[in-house]
C-alpha positions in Angstrom: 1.4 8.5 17.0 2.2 9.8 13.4 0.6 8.0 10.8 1.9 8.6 7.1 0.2 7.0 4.1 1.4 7.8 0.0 -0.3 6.9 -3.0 0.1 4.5 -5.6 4.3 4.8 -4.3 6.1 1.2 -5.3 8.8 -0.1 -3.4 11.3 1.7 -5.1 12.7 4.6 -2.8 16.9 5.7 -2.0 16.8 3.1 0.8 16.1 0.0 -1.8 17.4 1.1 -4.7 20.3 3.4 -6.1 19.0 3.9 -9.9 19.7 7.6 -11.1 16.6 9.8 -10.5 15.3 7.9 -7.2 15.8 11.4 -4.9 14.1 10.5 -1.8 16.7 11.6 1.4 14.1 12.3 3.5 12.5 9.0 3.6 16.2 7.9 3.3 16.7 9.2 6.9 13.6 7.9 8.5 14.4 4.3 7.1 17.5 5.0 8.8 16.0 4.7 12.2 13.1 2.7 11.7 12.5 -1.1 10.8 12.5 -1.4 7.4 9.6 -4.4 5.7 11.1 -5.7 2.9 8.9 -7.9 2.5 5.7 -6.4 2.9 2.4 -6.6 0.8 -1.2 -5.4 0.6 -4.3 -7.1 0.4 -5.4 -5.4 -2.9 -3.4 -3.4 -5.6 -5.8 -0.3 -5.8 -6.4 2.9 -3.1 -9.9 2.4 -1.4 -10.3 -1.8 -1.0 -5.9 -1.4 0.4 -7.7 1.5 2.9 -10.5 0.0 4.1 -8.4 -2.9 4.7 -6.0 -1.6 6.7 -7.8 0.9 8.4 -10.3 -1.4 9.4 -7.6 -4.1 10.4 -10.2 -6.9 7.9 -9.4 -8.0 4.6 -11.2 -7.4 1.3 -13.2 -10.5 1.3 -14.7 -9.5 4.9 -15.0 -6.1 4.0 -16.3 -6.8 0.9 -15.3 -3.8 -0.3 -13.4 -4.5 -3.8 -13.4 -1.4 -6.0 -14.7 1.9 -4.8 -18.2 1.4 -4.2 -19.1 1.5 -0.4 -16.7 0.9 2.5 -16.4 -1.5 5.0 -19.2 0.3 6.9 -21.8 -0.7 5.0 -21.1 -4.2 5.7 -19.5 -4.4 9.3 -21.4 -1.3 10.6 -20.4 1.5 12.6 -19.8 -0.4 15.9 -16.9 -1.8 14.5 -13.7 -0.2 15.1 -11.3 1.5 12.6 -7.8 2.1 13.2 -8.1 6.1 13.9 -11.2 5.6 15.7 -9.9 2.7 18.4 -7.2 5.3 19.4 -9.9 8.1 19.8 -12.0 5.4 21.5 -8.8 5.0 24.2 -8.9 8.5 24.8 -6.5 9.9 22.3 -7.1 13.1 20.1 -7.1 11.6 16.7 -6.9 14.3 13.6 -6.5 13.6 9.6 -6.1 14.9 6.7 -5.1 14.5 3.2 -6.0 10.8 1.9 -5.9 8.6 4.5 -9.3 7.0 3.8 -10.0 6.5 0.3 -12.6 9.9 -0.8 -15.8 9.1 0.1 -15.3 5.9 1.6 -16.4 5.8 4.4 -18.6 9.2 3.8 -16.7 12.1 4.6 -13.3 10.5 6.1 -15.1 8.4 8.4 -16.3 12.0 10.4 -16.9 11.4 14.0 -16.6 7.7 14.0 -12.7 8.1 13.3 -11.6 12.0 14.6 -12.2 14.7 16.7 -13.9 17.0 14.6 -15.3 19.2 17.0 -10.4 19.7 18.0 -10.1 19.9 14.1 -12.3 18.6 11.4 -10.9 15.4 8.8 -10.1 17.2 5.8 -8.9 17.1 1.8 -8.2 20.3 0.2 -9.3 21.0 -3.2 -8.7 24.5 -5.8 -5.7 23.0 -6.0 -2.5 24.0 -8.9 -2.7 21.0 -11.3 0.0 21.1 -13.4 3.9 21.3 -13.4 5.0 24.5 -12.6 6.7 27.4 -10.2 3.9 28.3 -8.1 4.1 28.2 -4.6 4.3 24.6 -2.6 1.3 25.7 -0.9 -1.3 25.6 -3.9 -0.6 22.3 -5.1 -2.6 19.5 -3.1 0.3 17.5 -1.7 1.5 21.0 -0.3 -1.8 22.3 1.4 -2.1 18.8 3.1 1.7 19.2 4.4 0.8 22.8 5.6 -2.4 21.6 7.1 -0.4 19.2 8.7 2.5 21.4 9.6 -0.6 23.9 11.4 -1.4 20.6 13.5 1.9 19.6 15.1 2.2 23.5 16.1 -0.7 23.2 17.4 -0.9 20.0 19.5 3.1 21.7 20.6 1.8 25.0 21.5 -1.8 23.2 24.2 1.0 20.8 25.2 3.4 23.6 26.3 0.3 26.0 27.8 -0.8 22.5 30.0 2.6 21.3 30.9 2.2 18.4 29.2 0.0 16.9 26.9 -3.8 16.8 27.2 -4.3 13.9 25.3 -1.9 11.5 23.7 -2.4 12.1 19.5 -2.9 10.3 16.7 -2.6 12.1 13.4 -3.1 10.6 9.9 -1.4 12.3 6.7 -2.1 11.1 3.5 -0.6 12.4 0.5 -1.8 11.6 -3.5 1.7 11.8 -5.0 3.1 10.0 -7.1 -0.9 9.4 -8.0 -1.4 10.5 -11.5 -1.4 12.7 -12.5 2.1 13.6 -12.1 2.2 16.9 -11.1 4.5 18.7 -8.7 6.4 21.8 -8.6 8.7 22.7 -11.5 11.8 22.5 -9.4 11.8 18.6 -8.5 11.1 17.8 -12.2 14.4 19.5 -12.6 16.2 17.3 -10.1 15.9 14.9 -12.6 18.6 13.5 -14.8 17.3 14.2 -18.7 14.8 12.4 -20.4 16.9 10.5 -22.7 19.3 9.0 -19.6 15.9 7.8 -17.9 16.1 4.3 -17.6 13.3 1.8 -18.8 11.8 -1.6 -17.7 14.5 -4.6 -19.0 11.3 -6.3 -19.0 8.2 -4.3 -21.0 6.0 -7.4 -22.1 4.4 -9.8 -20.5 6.0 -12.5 -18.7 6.7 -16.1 -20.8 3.6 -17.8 -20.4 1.6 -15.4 -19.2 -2.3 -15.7 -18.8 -4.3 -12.8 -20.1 -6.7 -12.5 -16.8 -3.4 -11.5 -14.9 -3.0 -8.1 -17.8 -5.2 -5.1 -17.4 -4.8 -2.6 -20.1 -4.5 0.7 -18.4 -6.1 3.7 -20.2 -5.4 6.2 -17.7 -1.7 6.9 -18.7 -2.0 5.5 -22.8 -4.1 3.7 -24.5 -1.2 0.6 -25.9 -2.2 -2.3 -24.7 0.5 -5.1 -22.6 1.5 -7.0 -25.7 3.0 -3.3 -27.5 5.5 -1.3 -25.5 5.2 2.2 -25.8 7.7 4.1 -27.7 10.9 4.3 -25.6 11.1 8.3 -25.2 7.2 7.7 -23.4 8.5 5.3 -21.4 11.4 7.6 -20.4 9.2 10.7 -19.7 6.8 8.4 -17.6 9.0 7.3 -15.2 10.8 10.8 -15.2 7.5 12.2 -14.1 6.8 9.9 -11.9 10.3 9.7 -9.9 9.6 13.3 -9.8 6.3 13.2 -7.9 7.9 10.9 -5.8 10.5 13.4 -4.6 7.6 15.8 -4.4 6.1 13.7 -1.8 9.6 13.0 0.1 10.2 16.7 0.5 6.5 17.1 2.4 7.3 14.2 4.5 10.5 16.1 5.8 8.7 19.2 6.2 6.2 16.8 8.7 8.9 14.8 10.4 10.7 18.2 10.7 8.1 19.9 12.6 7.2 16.7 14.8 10.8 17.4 15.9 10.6 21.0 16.1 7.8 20.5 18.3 9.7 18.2 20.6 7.3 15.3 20.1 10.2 12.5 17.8 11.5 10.9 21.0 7.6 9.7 22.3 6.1 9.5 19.3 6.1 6.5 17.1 6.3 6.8 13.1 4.9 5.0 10.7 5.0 4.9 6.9 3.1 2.5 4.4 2.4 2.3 0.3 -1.1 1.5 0.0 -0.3 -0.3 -2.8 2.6 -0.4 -5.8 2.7 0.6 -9.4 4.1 -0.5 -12.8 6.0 1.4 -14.8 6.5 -0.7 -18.3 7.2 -3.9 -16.2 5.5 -6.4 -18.0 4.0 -4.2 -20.2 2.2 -2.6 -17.6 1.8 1.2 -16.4 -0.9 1.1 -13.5 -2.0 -0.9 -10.5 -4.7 -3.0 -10.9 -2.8 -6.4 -10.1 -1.8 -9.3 -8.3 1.9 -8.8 -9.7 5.1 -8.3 -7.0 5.6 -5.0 -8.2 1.8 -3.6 -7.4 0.9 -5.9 -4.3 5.0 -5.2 -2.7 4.8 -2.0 -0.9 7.2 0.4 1.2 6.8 0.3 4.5 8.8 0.9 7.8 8.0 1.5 11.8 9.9 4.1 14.1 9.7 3.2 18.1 11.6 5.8 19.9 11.9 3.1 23.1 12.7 -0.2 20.9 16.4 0.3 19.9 16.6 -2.9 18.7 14.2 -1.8 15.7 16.2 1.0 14.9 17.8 1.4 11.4 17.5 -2.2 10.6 16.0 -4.4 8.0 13.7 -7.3 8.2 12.5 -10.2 5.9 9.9 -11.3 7.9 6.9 -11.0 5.9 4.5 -8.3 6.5 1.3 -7.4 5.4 -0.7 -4.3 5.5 -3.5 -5.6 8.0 -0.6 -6.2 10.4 -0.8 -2.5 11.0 -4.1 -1.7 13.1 -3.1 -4.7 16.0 0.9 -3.4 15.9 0.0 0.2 16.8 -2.6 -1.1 19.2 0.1 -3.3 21.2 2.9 -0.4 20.4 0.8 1.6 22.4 -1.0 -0.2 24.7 -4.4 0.0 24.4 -5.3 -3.8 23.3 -7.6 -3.9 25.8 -9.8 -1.3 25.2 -10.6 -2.4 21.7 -14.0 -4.6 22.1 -13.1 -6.2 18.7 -9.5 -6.9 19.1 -10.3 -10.5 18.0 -12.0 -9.7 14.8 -8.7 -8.1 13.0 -7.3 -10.6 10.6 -3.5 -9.1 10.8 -0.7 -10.1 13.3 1.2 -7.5 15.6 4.3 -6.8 14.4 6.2 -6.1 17.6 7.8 -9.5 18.2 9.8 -8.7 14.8 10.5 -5.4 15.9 11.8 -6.7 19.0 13.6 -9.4 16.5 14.4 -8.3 13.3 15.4 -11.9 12.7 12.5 -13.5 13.3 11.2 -15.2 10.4 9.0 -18.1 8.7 12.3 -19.9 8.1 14.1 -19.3 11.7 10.7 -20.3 12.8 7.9 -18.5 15.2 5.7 -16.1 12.4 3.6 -16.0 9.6 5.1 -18.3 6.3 2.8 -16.9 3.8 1.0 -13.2 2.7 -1.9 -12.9 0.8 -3.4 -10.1 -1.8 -6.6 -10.3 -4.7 -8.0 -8.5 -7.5 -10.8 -8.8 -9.5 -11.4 -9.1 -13.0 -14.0 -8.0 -15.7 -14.9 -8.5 -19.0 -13.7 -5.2 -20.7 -15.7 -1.9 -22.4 -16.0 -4.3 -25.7 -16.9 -7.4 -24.0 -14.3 -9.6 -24.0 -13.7 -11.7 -21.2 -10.2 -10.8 -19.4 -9.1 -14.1 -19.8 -9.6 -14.2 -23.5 -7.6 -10.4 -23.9 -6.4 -8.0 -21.3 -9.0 -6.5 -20.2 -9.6 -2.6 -20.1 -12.0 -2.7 -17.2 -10.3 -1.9 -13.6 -13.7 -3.3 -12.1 -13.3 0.3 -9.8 -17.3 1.2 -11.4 -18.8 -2.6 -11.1 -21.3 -4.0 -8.7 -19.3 -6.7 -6.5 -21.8 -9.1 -8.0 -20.8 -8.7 -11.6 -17.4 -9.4 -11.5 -16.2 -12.1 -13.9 -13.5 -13.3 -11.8 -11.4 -13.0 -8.9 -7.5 -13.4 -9.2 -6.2 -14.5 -4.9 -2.1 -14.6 -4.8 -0.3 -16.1 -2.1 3.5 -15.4 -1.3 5.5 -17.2 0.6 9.6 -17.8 0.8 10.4 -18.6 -2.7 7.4 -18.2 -4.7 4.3 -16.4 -5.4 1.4 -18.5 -6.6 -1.8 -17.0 -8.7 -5.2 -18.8 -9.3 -8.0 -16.7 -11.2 -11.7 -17.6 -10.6 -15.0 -17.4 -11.9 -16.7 -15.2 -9.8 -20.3 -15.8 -8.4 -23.3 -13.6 -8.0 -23.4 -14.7 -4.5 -20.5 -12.8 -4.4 -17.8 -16.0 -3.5 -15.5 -17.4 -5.7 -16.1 -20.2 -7.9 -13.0 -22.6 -7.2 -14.0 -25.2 -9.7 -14.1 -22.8 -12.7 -10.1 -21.8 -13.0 -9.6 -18.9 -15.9 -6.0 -18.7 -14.9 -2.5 -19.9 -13.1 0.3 -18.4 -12.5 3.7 -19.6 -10.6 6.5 -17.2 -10.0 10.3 -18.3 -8.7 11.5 -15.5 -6.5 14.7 -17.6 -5.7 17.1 -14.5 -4.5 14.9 -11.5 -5.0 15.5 -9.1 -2.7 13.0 -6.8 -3.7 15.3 -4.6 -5.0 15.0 -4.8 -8.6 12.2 -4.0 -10.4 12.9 -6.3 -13.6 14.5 -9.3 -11.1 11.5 -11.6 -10.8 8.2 -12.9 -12.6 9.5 -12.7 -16.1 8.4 -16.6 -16.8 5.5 -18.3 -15.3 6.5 -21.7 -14.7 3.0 -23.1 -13.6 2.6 -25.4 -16.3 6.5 -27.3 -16.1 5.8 -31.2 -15.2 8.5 -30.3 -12.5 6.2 -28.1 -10.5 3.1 -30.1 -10.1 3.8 -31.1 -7.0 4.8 -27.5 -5.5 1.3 -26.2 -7.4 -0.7 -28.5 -5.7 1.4 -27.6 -2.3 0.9 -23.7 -2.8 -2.9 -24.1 -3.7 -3.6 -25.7 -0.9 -1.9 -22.8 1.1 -3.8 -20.5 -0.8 -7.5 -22.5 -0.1 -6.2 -22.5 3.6 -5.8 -18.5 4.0 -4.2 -16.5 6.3 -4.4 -18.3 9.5 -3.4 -21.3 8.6 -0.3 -19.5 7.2 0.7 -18.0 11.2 2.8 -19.9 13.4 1.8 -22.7 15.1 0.8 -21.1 18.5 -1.3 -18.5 16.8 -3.4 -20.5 15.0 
């Protein structure tokens, strides 16, 4: 089992879209023999409440982990399985490295609880080359996690060859920080790119029409304009340069790893799998962070290889997908359901009935109609309340009790439904007090294009009351009322 997990990388890769500057042939290929999620979508647009959601198979408001402080630990306790740790529990050799969990959450990578330490310790490199230039791969972080990993494969190859066969089955995590800012990557993949003054820019760089300011953060960490002012065209321009360029940064490690795990004879047993753990604006809306309940941030890439499951092979599915799907898909993949005492608790669905039917659908009937992602909201640095201004608060630094509000999204076939909060110190949402709506029409969005959808919020036309009221409902309901009938 290789698990692959990338940073802050939107669903904008060679295999969904053809704009200049998207180099990613690497990914490219794998897409080409995996199942392909087109529709699939985290629980929460930032790195350590996505992770410990989806390596704890429970969503945010179980885990109660929000922004970075804690991990689903200190709430559910150490009994309860994580998704590395159920495969080491089954008897697996389980080894990570890079960012899989978020840093420090859990402590130190989850230690014991997750890998075998004692066969190769969890680890994230530091001293690392940070800035854009020609030294070697191998001192900039990306590149010691690829060559950690790359030391790994050889080595689970080389006790595999000396024993006949394998000791143990193996499940190894990679996690890699690019495209996280900041974008930095090796000289020659900023040079792949076409020049700065042919980069295109968002067709969309405001809000949408009738926008609500609770849905805006104002991000700080790449410049200081806030939603309603565009940056000047040639920043936009160098931004998304340097980002597409970190991107390809973090392509060209991933076929360094897939390389080796076929070097080292493992590709036609092992199965691959490769998730965003979350999206990322880049001028859409006026935006140029995470931080959201938007498409573009919640939307992630994200595709399954199963050596045995032709059927799944190089195809595509619209079946909707969501990140917590992951820890009960690789448990079924590989067969150790029953040897997870928590199995029940997970709050995804396995995913092997669509990769046995890329068809299968909400509409055709027989899976889940509906996803379902959150972010909170708080008043910003100057006090303002986020629904009065966009806020410049990412809540990432705020006790779970102060938040002013919490924004939950649902998505289902055609739309995508937001309702913001007031947010209580019992740490539950306050349904009565509503601080914001938004209604998207997704009517023909493939997911493709950046700028297609949630350019007018339509939640206050007379014509939708009806569909509001429909969708809110959903929303109240959650997640299981959204799976088929005879999984509920």
């Amino acid at each position: 089992m290789l698990f692959l997990v990338v940073d802050d990388l939107r669903n904008e890769l060679g295999f969904t879209n053809k704009r200049d500057g998207i180099i990613t042939p690497n990914l490219d290929a794998l897409a080409n023999k995996s199942m392909v999620f087109d529709r699939a979508y985290v629980q929460q647009g930032v790195c350590s409440p996505s992770r410990n959601s989806f390596l704890s198979g429970r969503r945010p408001d179980t885990t109660q982990i929000w922004n970075f402080k804690g991990s689903f630990r200190d709430v559910l306790g150490n009994a309860v399985s994580s998704l590395p740790g159920a495969f080491k529990n089954a008897g697996w050799l389980t080894t990570g490295m890079g960012k899989v969990y978020h840093p420090g959450s859990p402590a130190g990578g989850d230690k014991a609880l997750s890998w075998d330490i004692s066969w190769a310790p969890y680890i994230d490199p530091d001293n690392y080359t940070n800035a854009i230039s020609n030294a070697p791969d191998n001192t900039f972080e990306d590149g010691m996690i690829t060559a950690i990993a790359l030391e790994r494969i050889a080595r689970l190859a080389t006790e595999t060859k000396a024993n006949g066969t394998a000791a143990k089955p193996f499940f190894m995590a990679v996690g890699l920080h690019k495209p996280h800012i900041p974008w930095v990557m090796p000289q020659r993949f900023l040079d792949m790119q076409p020049p700065e003054n042919t980069t295109d820019t968002a067709i969309h760089g405001v809000p949408p029409i009738g926008y609500t300011n609770v849905s805006l953060y104002q991000c700080t960490n790449v410049d200081k304009q806030t939603p309603y002012d565009p940056l000047p065209i040639e920043t936009q321009q160098k931004n998304r340069r340097l980002y597409r360029a970190a991107m390809s940064w973090t392509d060209h490690n991933m076929g360094l790893i897939l390389g080796a795990l076929d070097h080292a004879g493992f590709s036609d047993t092992t199965v691959v799998t490769f998730i965003g753990d979350h999206g990322w604006h880049l001028g859409e809306r006026g935006l140029w962070c995470k931080q959201s309940v938007f498409d573009l941030v919640a939307r992630i890439p994200f595709m399954i290889h199963v050596p045995w499951m032709p059927a799944s092979q190089g195809t595509r599915t619209l079946a909707f997908a969501e990140a917590v799907d992951l820890f009960p898909t690789l448990l079924a993949l590989n067969n150790i359901e029953e040897k997870v005492w928590d199995l029940k608790q997970l709050e995804g669905s396995s995913l092997v009935p669509v990769l046995a039917n890329p068809l299968l659908n909400a509409t055709a009937g027989g899976w889940k109609n509906a996803t379902f992602s959150q972010y909170p909201r708080c008043k910003s640095k100057r006090g303002i309340m986020p629904w009065v201004g966009a806020t410049d608060n990412p809540c990432t630094a705020v006790a779970n009790t102060d938040f002013d509000a919490m924004g939950y999204t649902i998505r289902v076939e055609r739309w995508r439904y937001t309702i913001f909060v007031k947010w209580t110190s019992n740490k539950t949402p306050d349904w009565t007090a509503v601080v914001g709506e938004e209604l998207y029409d997704h009517l023909n969005d493939t997911g493709f294009d950046t700028d297609f959808a949630e350019n007018d919020n339509v939640v206050a036309a007379p014509e939708n009351a009806e569909l509001k009221a429909e969708l809110y409902t959903a929303l109240r309901a959650g997640w299981k009322a959204a799976l088929p009938k005879a999984s509920q």
